[in-house]
C-alpha positions as CSV (number, residue, x, y, z in Angstrom):
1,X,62.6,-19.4,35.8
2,X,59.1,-18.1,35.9
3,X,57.6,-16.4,38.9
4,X,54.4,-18.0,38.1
5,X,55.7,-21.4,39.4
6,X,56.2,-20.2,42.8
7,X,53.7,-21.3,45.4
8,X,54.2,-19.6,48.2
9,X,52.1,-16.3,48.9
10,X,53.0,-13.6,48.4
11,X,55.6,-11.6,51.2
12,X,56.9,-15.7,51.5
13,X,60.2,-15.2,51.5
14,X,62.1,-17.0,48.2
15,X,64.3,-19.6,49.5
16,X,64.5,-21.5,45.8
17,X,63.0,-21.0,42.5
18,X,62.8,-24.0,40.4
19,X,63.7,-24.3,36.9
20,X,60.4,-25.3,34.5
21,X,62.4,-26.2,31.7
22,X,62.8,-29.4,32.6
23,X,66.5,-29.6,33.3
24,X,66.4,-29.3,36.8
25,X,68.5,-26.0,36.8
26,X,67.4,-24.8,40.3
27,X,68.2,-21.8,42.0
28,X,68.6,-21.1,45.4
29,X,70.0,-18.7,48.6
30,X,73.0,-19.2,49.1
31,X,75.2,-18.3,53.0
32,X,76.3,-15.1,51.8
33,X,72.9,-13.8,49.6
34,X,70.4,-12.1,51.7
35,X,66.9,-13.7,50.7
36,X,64.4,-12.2,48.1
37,X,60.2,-12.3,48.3
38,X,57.7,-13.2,46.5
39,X,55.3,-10.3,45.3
40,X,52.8,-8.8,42.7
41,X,54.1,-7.2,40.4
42,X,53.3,-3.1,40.1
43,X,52.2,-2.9,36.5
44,X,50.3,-6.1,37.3
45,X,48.9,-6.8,40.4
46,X,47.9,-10.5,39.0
47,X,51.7,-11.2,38.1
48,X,54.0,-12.6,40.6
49,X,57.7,-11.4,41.2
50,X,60.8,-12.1,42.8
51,X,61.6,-9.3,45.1
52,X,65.0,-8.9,44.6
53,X,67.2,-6.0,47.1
54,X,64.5,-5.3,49.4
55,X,66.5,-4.1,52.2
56,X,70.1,-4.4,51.0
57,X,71.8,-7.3,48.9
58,X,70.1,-10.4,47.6
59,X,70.4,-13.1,45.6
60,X,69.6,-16.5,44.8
61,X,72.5,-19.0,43.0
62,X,72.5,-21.8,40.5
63,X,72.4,-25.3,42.8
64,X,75.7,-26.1,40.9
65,X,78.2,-25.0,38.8
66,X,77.8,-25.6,35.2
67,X,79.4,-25.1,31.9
68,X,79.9,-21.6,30.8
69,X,78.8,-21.7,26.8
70,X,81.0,-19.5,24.5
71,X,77.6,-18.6,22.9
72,X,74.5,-17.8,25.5
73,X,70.9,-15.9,24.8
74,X,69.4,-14.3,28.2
75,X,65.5,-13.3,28.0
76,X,63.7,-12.1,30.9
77,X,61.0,-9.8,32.4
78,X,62.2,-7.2,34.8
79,X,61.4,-3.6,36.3
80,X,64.0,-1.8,38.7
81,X,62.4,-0.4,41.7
82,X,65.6,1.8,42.6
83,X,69.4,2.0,42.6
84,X,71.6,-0.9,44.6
85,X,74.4,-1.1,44.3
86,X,77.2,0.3,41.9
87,X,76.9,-2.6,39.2
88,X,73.7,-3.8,39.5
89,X,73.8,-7.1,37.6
90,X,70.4,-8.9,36.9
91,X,72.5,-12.7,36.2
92,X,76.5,-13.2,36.5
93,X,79.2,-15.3,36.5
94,X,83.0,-14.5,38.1
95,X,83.5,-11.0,37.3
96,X,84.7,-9.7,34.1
97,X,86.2,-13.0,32.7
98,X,82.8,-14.6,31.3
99,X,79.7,-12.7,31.1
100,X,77.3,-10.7,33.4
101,X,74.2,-9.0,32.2
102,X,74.2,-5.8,34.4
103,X,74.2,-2.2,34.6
104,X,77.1,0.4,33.6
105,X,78.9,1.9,36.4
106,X,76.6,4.0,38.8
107,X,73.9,4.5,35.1
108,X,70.6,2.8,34.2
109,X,72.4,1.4,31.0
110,X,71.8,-2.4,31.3
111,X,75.0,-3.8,29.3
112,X,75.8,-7.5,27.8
113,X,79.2,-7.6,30.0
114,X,81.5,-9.7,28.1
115,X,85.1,-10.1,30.0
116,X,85.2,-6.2,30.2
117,X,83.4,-4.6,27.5
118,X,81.1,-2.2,28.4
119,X,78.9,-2.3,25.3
120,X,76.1,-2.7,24.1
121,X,74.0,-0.7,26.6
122,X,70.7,0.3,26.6
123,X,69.7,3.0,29.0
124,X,65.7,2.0,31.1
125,X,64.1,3.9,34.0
126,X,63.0,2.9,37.1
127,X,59.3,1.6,37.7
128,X,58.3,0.4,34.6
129,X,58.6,-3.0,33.3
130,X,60.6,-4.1,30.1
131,X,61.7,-7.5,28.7
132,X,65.8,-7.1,28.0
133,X,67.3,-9.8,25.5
134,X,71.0,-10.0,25.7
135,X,73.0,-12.3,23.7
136,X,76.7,-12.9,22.7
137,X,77.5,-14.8,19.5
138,X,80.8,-16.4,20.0
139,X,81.1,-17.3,16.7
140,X,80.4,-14.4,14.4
141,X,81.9,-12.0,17.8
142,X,79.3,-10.0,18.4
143,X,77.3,-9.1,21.3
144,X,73.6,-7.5,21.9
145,X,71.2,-5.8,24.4
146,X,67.8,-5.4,23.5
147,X,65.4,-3.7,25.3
148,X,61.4,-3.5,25.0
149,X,59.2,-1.3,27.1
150,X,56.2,-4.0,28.1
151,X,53.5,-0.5,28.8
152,X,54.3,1.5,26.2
153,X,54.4,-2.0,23.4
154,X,58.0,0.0,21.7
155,X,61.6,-1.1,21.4
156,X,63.6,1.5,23.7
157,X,66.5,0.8,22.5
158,X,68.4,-2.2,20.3
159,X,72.9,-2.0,20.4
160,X,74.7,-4.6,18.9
161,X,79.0,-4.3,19.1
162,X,82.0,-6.8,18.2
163,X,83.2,-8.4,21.1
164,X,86.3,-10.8,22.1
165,X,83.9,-13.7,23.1
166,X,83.2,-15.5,26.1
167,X,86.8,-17.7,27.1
168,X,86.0,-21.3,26.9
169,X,86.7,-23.9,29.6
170,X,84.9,-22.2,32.9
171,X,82.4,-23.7,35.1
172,X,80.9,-21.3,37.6
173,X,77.6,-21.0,39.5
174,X,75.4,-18.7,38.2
175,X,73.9,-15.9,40.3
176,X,70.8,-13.5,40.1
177,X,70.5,-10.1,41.0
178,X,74.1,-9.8,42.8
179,X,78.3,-10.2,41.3
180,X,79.1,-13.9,42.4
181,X,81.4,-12.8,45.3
182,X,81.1,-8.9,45.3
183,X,78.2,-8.3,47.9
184,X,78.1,-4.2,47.2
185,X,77.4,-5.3,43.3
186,X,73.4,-5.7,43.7
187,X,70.3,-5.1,42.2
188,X,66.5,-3.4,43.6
189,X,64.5,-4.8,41.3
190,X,61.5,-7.4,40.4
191,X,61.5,-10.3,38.5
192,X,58.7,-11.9,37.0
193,X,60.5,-14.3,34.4
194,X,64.6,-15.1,33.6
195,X,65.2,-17.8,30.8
196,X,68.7,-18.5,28.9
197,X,69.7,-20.6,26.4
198,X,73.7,-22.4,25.8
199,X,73.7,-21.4,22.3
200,X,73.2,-18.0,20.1
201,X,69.4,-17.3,18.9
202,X,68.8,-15.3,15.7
203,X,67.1,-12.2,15.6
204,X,63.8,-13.8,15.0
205,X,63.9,-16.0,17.7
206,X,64.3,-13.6,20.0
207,X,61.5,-11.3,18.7
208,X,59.3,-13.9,18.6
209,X,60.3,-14.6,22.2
210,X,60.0,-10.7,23.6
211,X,56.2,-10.3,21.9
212,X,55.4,-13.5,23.8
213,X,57.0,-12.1,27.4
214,X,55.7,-8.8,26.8
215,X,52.3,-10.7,26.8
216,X,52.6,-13.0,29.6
217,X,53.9,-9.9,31.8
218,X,50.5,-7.4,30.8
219,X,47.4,-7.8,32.4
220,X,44.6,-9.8,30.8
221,X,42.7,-7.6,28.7
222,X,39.0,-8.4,30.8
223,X,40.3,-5.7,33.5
224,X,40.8,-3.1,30.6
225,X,37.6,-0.4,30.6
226,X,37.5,0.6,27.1
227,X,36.5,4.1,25.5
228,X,33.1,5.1,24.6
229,X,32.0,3.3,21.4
230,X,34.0,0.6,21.9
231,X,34.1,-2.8,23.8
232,X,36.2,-5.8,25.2
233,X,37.2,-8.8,22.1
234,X,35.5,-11.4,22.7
235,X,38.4,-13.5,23.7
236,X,39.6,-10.4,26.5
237,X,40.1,-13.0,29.0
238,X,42.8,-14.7,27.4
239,X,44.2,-11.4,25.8
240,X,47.2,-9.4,27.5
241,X,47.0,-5.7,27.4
242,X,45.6,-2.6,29.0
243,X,44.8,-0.8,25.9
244,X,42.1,-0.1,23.5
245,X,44.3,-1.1,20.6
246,X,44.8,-4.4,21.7
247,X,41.8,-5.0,24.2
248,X,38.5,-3.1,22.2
249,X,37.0,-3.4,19.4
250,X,34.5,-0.7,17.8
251,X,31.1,-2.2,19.5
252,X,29.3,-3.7,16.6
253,X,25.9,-3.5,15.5
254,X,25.5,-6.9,15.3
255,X,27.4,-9.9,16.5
256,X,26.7,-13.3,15.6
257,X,29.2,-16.1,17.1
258,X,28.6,-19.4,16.9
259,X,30.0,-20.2,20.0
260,X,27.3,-18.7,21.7
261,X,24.7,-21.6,20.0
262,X,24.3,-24.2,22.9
263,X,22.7,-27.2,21.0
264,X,25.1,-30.1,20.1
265,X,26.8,-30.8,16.5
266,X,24.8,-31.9,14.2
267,X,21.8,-30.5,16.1
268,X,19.5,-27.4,13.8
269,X,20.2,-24.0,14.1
270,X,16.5,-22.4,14.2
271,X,17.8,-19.4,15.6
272,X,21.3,-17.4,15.8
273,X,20.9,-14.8,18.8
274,X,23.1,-11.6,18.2
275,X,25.7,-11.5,21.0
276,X,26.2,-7.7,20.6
277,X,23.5,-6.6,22.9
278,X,21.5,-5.4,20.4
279,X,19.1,-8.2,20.2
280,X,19.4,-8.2,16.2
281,X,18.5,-11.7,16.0
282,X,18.1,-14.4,13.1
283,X,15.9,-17.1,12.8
284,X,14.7,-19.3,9.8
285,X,12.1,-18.1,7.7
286,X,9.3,-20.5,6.2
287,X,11.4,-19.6,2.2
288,X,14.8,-21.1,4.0
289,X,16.0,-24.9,4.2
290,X,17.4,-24.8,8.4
291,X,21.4,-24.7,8.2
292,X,23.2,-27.2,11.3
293,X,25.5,-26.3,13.8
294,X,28.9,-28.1,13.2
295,X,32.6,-28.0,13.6
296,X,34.7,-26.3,11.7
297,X,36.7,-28.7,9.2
298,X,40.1,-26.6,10.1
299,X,39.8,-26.6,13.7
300,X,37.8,-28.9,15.3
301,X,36.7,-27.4,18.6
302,X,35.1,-24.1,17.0
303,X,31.7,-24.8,16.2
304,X,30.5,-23.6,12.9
305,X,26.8,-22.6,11.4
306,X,26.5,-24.5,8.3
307,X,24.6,-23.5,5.5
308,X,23.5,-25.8,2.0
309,X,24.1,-29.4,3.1
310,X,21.5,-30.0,1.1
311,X,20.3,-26.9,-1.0
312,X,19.4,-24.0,-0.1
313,X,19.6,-22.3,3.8
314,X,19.8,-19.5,5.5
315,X,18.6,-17.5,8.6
316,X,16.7,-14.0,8.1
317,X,16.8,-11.2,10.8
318,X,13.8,-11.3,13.0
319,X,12.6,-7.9,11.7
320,X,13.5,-5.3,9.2
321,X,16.0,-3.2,9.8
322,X,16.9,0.8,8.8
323,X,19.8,0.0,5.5
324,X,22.4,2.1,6.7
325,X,24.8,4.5,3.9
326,X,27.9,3.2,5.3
327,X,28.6,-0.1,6.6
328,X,30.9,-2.8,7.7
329,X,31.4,-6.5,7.3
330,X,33.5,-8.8,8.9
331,X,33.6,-12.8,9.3
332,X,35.1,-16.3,9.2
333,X,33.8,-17.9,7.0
334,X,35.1,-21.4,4.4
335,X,33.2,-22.6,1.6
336,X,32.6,-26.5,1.5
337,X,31.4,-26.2,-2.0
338,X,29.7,-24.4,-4.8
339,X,26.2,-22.9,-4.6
340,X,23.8,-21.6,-6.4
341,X,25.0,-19.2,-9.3
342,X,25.8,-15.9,-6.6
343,X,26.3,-17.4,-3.4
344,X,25.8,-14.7,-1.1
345,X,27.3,-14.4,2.6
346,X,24.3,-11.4,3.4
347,X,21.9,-9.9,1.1
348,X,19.2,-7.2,1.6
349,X,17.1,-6.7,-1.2
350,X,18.6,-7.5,-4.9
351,X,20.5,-5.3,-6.4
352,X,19.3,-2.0,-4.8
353,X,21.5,-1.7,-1.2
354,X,23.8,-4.0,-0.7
355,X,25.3,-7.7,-0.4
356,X,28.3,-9.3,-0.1
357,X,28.6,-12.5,-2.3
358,X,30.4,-14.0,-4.9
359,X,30.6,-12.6,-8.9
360,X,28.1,-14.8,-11.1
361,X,29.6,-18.5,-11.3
362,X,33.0,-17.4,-9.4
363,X,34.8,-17.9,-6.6
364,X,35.8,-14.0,-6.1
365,X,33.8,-12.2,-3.3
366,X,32.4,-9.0,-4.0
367,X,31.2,-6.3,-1.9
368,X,28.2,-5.6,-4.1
369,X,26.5,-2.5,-3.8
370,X,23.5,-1.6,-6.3
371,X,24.9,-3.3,-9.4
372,X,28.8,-3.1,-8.7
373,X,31.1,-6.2,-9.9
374,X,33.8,-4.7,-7.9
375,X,35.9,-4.7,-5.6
376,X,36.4,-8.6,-5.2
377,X,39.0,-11.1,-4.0
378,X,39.3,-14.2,-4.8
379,X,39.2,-17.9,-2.6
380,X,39.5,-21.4,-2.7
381,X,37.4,-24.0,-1.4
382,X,38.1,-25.6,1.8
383,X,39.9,-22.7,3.9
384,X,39.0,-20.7,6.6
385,X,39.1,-16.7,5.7
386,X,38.2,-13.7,7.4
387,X,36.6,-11.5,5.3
388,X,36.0,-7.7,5.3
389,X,33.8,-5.8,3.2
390,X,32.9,-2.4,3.3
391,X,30.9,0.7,2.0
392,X,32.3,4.4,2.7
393,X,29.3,6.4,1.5
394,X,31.1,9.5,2.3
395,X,34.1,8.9,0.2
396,X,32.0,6.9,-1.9
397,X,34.8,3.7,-1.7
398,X,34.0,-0.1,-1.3
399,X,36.3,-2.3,-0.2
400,X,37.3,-5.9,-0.3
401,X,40.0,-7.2,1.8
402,X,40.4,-11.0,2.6
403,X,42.7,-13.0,5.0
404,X,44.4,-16.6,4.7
405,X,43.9,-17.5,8.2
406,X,46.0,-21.0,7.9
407,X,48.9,-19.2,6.1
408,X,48.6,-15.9,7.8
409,X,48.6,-13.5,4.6
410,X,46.1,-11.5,3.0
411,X,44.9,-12.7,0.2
412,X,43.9,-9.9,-1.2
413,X,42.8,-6.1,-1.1
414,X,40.7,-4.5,-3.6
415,X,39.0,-0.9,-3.1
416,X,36.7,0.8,-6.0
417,X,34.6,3.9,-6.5
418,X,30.7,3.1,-5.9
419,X,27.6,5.4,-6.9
420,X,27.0,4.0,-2.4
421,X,24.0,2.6,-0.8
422,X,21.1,4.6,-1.3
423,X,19.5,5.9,1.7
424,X,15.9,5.6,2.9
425,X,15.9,1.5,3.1
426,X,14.5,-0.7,5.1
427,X,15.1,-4.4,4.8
428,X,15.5,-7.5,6.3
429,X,19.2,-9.4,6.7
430,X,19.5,-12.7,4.8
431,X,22.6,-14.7,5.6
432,X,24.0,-17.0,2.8
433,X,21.2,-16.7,0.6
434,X,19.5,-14.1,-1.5
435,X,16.6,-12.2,0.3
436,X,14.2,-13.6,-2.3
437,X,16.0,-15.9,-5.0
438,X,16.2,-19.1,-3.8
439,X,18.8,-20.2,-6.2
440,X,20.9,-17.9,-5.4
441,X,22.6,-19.5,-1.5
442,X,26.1,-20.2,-0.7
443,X,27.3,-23.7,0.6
444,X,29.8,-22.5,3.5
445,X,30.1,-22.8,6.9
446,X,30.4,-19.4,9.1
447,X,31.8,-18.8,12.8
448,X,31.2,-15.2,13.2
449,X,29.2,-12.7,11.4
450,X,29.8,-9.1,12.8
451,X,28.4,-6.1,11.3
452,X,29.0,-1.7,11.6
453,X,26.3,0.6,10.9
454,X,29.3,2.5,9.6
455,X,32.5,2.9,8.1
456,X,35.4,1.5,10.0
457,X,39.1,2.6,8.9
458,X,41.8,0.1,7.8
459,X,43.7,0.4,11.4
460,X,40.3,-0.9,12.9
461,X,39.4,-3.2,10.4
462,X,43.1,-4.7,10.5
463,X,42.9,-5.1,14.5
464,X,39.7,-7.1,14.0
465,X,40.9,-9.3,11.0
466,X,44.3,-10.2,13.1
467,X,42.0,-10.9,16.4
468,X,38.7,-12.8,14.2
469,X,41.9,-15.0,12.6
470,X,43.3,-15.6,16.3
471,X,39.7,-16.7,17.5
472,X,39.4,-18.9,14.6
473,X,42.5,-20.7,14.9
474,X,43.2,-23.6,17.4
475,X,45.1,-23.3,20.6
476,X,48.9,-24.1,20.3
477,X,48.6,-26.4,22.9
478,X,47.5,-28.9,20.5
479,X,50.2,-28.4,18.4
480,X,53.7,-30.5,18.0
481,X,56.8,-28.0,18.5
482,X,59.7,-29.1,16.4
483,X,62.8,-30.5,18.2
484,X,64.7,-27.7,20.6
């Protein structure tokens, strides 16, 4: 049952919510429920609600009796507005012979009610919004409640305790936010989402499950106003949250997304205009064979610049820029083939600042900084990575990290002392070739190019990696879920 599917506007009162799982499971008011309303949620004014106990008892019951499983899961997004009544179930069945999921006795300890146990409980507060996950395992006899605060992104509480089971045989209508028959036993509170499955999920499952509530329950990021030195992701539109940490990135000096080329596949990239505001654009200079825009091998509706189809390519910045001390690098990038001997993915001048490019006839990038070998990681041909490079030239450190975007693991992490980038440059950017040797170009194709005029730390660097992975990835609506 998801609040989402409701079409009424909101204040409508909530005569039946249908099931969108397919199975027809409807829900309804019944003669002896008082009827909820639809609403906006108050942690989300974009999220609709059931209104449940706005002025006394309500409730809404299954369209028919069905099947009470010996083994049940219960996931759902909630937030109490105030106290009803004594019990306060969110979903029940006939009282203290099955199951209810409902609160302790005159507490705010939401308990997995099985025949009469009152355990596991996990205390909430009113006003803010959590996604509970209650289960009962009838065959290793064990019941749970979990509880996860959607603002504040933290388990409040997890209880798991042996329990007799649920009695097999029953058949009973199910109801929301009210006891089946006892009227006084009633819940004040909103509903955005209740879902529950016949059988026992694993811990996993149900993880998996609460991030992806927690998510659907948050506002989109692109309402978020981020700090000072920072901005929206890219993607903040289809991103829930309402902080920096998951909305903001540090802004970046220079932004290059190939999303942002208009021209068709196939079509010449002349020029690769820097999305951070900055205006640090690139364009091809007369030395450089023009890369192509394209589509990226592992996901075919992100378009990809793509350098040495034929030979050397690459894109210089329009003018020469100040070489910072410290500095950041992070892309997507997937190499179609092997270069020229170095295969750089950005070069200033050779060997004096920096550039971040393969080891001499190798596949293992290197944040290369005057004459350094190290750090470096090494790839594969053919998949999509997001790298990050960088130069601390306080702590005189350079890193390499790289990440497996198709398997979701870092492939490595290397960090090593460096003498640092001398100060007092200034150079033009080359991407995926050296600034002057022609020989020296990579044959890759690149989605986004980002660069920091200064040292970011691990957390940041990690929140970019996990959301430049994310952006390079395809939607999972293209994807084939396996059976159940």
């Amino acid at each position: 049952l998801d609040a989402r599917s409701i079409t009424s506007s909101s204040g409508s009162d909530v005569s039946e919510w249908k099931d969108s799982s397919g199975r027809s499971n409807n829900f309804a008011v019944a003669s002896d429920c008082g009827t909820p309303k639809l609403g906006m949620a108050s942690w989300n004014s974009a999220l609709p609600v059931v209104r449940f106990g706005i002025s006394g008892q309500t409730c809404l019951k299954s369209e028919v009796a069905h099947s009470v499983p010996t083994s049940a899961t219960f996931v759902g997004v909630v937030s109490w507005r105030g106290d009803g009544g004594n019990w306060e179930p969110i979903a029940a069945v006939s009282h203290d012979r099955y199951w209810t999921v409902r609160m302790v006795y005159n507490t705010r300890e939401l308990n997995m009610h099985v025949r009469n146990e009152q355990v596991p409980r996990v205390g909430v507060e009113l006003s803010k919004p959590y996604v509970f996950a209650a289960r009962v395992d009838g065959t290793g006899k064990k019941s749970y409640m979990w509880i996860y605060d959607i603002e504040e992104g933290v388990w409040t509480g997890k209880q798991v305790y042996n329990t007799e089971g649920i009695p097999s045989g029953g058949k009973e209508v199910i109801t929301l936010a009210r006891a089946s028959a006892k009227t006084w036993e009633w819940a004040q509170m909103d509903m955005a989402i209740f879902s529950m499955w016949d059988k026992f999920l694993d811990d996993s499952a149900v993880t998996h499950l609460v991030v992806q509530y927690a998510a659907t329950a948050q506002q989109a990021c692109s309402s978020h106003q981020c700090a000072s030195g920072f901005q929206l992701l890219p993607d903040a539109g289809s991103i829930r949250g309402s902080d920096d940490a998951t909305c903001c990135e540090p802004a970046p000096w220079l932004f290059l997304d190939a999303r942002s080329i208009t021209s068709s596949s196939g079509s010449d990239v002349s020029e690769w205009k820097d999305s951070s505001g900055r205006s640090n654009n690139f364009a091809v200079a007369s030395d450089c064979g023009t890369p192509k825009l394209g589509m990226a091998s592992w996901n075919s509706a992100l378009p990809v610049v793509r350098f040495g189809i034929s030979g050397q390519t690459c894109l210089k910045s329009e003018v020469a820029h100040s070489v910072p001390t410290s500095a950041t690098f992070v892309g997507v990038v997937s190499w179609r083939g092997d270069g020229g001997n170095w295969e750089p993915i950005a070069a200033v001048s050779h060997d004096r600042y920096w550039t971040v490019r393969m080891v001499y006839n190798t596949r293992e990038l290197n944040m290369h900084v005057r004459n350094e070998q190290v750090p470096r990681v090494g790839v594969e041909l053919s998949k999509p990575y997001v790298f990050a490079a960088r130069v601390d030239g306080t702590g005189k450190k350079s890193y390499m990290w790289i990440y497996d975007i198709e398997e979701g693991v870092w492939t490595g992490k290397q960090v090593y002392n460096t003498e640092g980038i001398p100060s007092g440059g200034k150079e033009v950017i080359t991407l995926a070739r050296a600034s002057a040797k022609t020989w020296e170009w990579a044959q890759m194709d690149m989605a986004i190019f980002s660069m920091w005029d200064k040292f970011l730390d691990d957390s940041a660097v990690t929140h970019l990696v996990v959301q430049y992975a994310a952006t390079a990835q395809q939607a999972c609506s293209s994807h084939q879920c396996a059976s159940g």
